[in-house]
C-alpha positions in Angstrom: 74.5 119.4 126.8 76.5 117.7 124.0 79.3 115.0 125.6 80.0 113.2 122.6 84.1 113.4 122.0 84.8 116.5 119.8 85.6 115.7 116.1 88.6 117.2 114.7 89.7 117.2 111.0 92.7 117.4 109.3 92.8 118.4 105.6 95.7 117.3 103.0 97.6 119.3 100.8 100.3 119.2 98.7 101.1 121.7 96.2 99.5 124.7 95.8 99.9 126.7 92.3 98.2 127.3 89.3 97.3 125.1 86.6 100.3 123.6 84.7 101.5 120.5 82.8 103.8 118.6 84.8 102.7 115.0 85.4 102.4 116.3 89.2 100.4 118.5 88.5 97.1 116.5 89.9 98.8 117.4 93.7 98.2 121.3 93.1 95.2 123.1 93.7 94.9 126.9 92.3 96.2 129.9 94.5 92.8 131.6 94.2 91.0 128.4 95.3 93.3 127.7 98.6 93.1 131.3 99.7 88.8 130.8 99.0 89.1 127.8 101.5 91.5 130.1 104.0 89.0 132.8 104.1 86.0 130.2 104.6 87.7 129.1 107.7 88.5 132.3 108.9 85.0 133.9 108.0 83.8 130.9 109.8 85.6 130.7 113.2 87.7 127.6 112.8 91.0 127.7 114.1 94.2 125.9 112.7 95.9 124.0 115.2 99.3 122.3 115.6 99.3 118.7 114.8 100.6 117.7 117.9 98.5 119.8 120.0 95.6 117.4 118.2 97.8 114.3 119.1 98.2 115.6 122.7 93.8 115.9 122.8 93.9 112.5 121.7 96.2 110.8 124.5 94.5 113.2 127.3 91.5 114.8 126.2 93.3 118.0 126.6 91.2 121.2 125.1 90.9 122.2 121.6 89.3 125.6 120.3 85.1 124.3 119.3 86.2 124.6 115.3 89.6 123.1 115.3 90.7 122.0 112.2 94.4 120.6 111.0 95.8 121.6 107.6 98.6 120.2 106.9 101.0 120.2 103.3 103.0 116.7 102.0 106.4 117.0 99.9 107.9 120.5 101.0 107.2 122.2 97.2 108.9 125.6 97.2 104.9 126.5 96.2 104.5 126.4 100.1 106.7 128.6 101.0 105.7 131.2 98.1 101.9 131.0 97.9 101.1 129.1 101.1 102.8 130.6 104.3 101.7 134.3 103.4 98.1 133.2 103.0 98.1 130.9 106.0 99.4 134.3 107.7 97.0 136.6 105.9 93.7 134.8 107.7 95.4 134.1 110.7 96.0 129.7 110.0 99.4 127.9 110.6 99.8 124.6 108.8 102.3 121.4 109.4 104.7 120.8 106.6 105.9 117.2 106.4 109.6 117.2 104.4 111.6 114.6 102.5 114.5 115.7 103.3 115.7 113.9 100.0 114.4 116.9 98.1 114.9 120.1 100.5 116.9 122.6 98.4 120.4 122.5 99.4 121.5 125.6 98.5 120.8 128.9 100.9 117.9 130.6 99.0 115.0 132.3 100.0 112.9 133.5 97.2 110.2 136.2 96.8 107.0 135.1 97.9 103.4 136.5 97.5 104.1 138.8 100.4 106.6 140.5 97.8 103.5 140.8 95.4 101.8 142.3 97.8 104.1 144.9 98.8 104.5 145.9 95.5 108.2 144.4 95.4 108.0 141.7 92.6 105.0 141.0 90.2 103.3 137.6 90.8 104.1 136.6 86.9 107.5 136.8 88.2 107.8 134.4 91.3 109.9 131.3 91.1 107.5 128.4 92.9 108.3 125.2 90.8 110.6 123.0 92.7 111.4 122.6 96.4 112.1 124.8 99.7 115.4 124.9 101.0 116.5 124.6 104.5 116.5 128.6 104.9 113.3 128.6 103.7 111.7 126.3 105.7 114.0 127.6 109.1 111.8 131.5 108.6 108.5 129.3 108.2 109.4 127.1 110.9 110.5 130.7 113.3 107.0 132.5 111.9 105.2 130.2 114.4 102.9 130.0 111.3 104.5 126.3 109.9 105.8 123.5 111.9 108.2 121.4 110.0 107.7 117.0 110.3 108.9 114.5 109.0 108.0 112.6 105.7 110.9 110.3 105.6 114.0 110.4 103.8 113.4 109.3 100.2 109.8 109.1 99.3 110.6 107.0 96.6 109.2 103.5 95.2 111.6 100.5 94.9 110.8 96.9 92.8 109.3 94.3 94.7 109.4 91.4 92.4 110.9 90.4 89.2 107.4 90.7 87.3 107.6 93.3 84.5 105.0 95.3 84.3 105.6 98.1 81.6 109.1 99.8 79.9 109.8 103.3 79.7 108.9 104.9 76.1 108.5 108.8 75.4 105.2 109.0 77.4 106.3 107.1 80.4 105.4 108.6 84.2 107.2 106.2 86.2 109.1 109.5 87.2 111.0 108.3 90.5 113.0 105.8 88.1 114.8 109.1 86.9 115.3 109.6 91.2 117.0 105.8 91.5 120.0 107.0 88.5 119.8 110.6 89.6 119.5 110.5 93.5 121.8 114.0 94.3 119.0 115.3 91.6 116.1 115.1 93.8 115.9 118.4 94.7 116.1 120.1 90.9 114.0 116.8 89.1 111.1 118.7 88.5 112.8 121.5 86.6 114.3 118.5 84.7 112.9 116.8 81.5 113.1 113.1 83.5 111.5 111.1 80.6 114.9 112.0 78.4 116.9 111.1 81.1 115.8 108.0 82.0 116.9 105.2 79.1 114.1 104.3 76.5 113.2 100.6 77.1 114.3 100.7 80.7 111.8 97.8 82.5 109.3 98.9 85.1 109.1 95.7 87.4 106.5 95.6 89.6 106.8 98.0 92.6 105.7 98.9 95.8 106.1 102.2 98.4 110.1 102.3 99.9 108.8 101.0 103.5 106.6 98.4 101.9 108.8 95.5 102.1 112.1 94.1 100.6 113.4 95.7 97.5 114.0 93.4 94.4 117.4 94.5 92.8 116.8 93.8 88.9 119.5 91.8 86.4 121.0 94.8 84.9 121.6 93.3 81.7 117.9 92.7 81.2 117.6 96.4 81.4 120.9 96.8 79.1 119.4 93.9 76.1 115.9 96.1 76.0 117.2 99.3 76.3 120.2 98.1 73.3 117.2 96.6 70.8 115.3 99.3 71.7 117.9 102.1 70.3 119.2 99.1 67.8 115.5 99.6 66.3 114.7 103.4 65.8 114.8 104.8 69.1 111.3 106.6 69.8 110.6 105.7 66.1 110.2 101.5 67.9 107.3 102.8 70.2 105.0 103.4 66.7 105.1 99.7 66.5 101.8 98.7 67.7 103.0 95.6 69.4 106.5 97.2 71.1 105.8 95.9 74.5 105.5 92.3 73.1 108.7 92.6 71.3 110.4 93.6 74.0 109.1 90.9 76.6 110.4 88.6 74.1 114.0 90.6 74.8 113.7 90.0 77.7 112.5 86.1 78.2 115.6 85.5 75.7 117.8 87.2 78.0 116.2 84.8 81.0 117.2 81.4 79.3 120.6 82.1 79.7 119.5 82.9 83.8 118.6 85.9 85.7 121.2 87.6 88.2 118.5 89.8 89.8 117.9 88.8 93.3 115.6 89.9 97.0 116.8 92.5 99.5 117.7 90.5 103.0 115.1 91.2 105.6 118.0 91.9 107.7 119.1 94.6 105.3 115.3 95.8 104.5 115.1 96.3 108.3 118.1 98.8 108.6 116.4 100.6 105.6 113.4 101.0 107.1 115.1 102.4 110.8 117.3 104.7 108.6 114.3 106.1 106.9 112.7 106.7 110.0 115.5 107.8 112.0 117.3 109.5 109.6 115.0 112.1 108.6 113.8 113.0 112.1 117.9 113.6 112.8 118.6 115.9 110.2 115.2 117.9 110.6 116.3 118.1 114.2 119.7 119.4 113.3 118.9 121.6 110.4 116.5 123.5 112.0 116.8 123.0 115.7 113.2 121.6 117.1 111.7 118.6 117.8 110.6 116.1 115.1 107.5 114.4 117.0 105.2 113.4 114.2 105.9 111.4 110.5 103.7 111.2 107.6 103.8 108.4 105.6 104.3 108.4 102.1 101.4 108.1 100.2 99.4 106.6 103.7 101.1 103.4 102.9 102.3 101.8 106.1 101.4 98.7 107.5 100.9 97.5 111.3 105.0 96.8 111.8 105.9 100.1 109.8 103.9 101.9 112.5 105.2 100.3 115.4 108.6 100.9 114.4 108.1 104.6 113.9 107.2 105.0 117.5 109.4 102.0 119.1 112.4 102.7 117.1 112.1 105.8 114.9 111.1 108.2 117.7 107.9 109.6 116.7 105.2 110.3 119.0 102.5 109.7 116.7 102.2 108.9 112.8 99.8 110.7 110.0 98.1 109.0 107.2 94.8 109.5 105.0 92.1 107.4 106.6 89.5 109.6 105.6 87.6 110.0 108.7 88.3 112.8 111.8 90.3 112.4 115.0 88.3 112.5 118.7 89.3 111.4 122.3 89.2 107.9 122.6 91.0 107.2 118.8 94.6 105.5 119.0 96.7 108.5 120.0 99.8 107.5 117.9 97.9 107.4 114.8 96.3 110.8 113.0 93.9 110.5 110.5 93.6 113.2 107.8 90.9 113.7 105.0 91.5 114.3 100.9 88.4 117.0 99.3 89.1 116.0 95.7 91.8 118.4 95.1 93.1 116.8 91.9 89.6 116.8 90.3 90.1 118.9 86.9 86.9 118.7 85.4 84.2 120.9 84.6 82.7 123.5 87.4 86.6 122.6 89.3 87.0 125.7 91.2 83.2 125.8 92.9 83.0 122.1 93.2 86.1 121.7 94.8 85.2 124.7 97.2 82.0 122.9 98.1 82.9 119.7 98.8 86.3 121.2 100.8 83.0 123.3 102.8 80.9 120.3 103.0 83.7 117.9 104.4 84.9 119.9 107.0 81.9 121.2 108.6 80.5 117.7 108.3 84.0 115.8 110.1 83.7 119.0 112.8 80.4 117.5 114.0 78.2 119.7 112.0 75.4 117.0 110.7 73.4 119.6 108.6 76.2 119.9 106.2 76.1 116.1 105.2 74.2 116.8 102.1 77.0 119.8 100.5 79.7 116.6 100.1 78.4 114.1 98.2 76.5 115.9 95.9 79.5 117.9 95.1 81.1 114.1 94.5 78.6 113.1 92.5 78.7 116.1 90.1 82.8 115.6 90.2 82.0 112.2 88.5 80.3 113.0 86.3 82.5 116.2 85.2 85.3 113.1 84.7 82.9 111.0 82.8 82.3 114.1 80.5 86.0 114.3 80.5 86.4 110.5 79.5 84.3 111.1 76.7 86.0 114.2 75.3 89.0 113.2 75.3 
């Protein structure tokens, strides 16, 4: 008889939705593809179970089906509401969803999904899926029994840490959440929005971190008003053909220093009341919007550190916190910690929809305790790398 401490997994998702060109669009996996990996785990006996009920078997052992598995979704895209929920539903799986409530959709919407589709009501071409699920939305997910609605803080965003300069926005920047710090009532609608146009050409990229990181470094704004000025003073996009632009404009800026620098370092006081209102605040208005309990926070990105965690449960009122350590959860593991595990979803090479099927196979059979699947994983890794090799070299 096997005693060893039963090994759950919990997969990551975020979006889930055809190919397109937005520079998110590494985070989505193809409809067909998630609903291949659904029916796997259906075919195959394992059962999706609430996150918490996993946190629960962790702090007392208490019993799990033999194949449980988490799956669980980051961001709250409106793609999870459309493609997700009614394929979770179709193979009988429910799913966390972890929201920043930054970007919910405010207004009271609750668009077609693929269960329209498939009641012959609206034709798939047809669904609206890019952007984010609104608080209706996510209140019939949340009733279905099918979703169970966390917390992922309340911004999600990435703040300057120092007064290094690392890079200035030009027509093929991707610092994207610079467009969130001008346009923060716009989070929910950025992605429908052309953000490189809106943020200022020559705007400086100082060096940054995750929001809960550490103190935020508020910049001189009239470094960011000289480079952005020479920058439209000098051709406007036409001034990032110049082949040595980001030298020119480091010299903008170093100009601008010798007459000083007004930019200056968060208080740790201050940065301390961020971090409990990130924490706190999100939980609060999950809570109210939707009327259950918030018990669980994912952090953004998995960036946390040792006094991030103990605040979410000492002050922020989480039972337990979710990250990506790439390994499985069993009895005995620190029950205020989950541990969840990536299968390449943002690998776009050649062979994508099988090899990403494979090693999704491989890597949960293998984290459920099932040895003779060891092999399916990294061989599926090792032909990924080289499909991004042969993409390197194509251009």
């Amino acid at each position: 008889m096997n005693m060893s401490p039963q090994m759950v997994p919990i997969v990551v998702y975020h979006s889930i939705a055809d190919p397109h060109d937005h520079v998110l669009r590494r985070l989505s996996i193809p409809v067909r593809l998630f609903e291949r990996q659904m029916a796997y785990l259906h075919k195959h006996g394992f059962q999706a179970v609430d996150l918490r009920d996993i946190q629960r078997h962790l702090l007392d052992n208490r019993p799990l089906p033999d194949k449980a598995v988490g799956i669980s979704f980051d961001d709250g895209y409106l793609d999870n509401w459309v493609y997700a929920w009614p394929i979770l539903k179709r193979y009988g799986m429910k799913a966390t969803l972890f929201v920043t409530t930054d970007f919910v959709e405010p207004r009271d919407l609750c668009r077609p999904t693929l269960e329209d589709v498939w009641a012959g009501r609206v034709r798939q071409q047809d669904l609206e899926w890019w952007g984010h699920a609104s608080w209706t939305e996510l209140a019939r997910m949340q009733a279905s029994g099918v979703i169970d609605v966390q917390s992922h803080t309340l911004t999600h965003n990435w703040y300057f840490a120092n007064e290094e300069i690392i890079d200035f926005h030009h027509p093929e920047g991707d610092h994207y959440w610079l467009y969130w710090h001008s346009h923060p009532h716009e989070k929910p609608h950025w992605l429908s929005q052309d953000f490189r146009s809106r943020i200022p050409l020559g705007r400086p990229v100082y060096r940054h971190h995750q929001t809960l990181l550490g103190e935020r470094y508020f910049e001189d704004p009239a470094i960011a008003q000289a480079c952005q000025s020479h920058v439209a003073s000098h051709g406007g996009e036409a001034f990032f053909r110049r082949p040595d632009w980001r030298a020119e404009l480091q010299s903008v800026v170093a100009a601008r220093r010798r007459d000083g620098d007004a930019g200056y370092y968060e208080s740790t006081a201050a940065y301390h009341a961020r971090v409990r209102d990130e924490l706190r605040g999100s939980r609060l208005l999950i809570e109210e919007r939707l009327g259950k309990p918030v018990e669980l926070l994912c952090w953004p990105c998995g960036d946390y550190s040792p006094a991030l965690q103990s605040a979410a449960l000492e002050e922020g009122g989480y039972r337990a916190t979710v990250n990506v350590a790439k390994v499985t959860n069993r009895f005995g593991d620190d029950p205020g910690e989950l541990r969840r595990l990536v299968f390449e979803q943002d690998y776009t090479g050649v062979g994508r929809i099988p090899l990403v099927y494979m090693n999704f196979v491989g890597m949960v059979n293998y984290r459920s305790g099932r040895r003779l699947a060891y092999p399916i994983a990294p061989i599926t890794r090792r032909l990924m790398l080289a499909g991004r090799a042969l993409e390197r070299l194509t251009g």
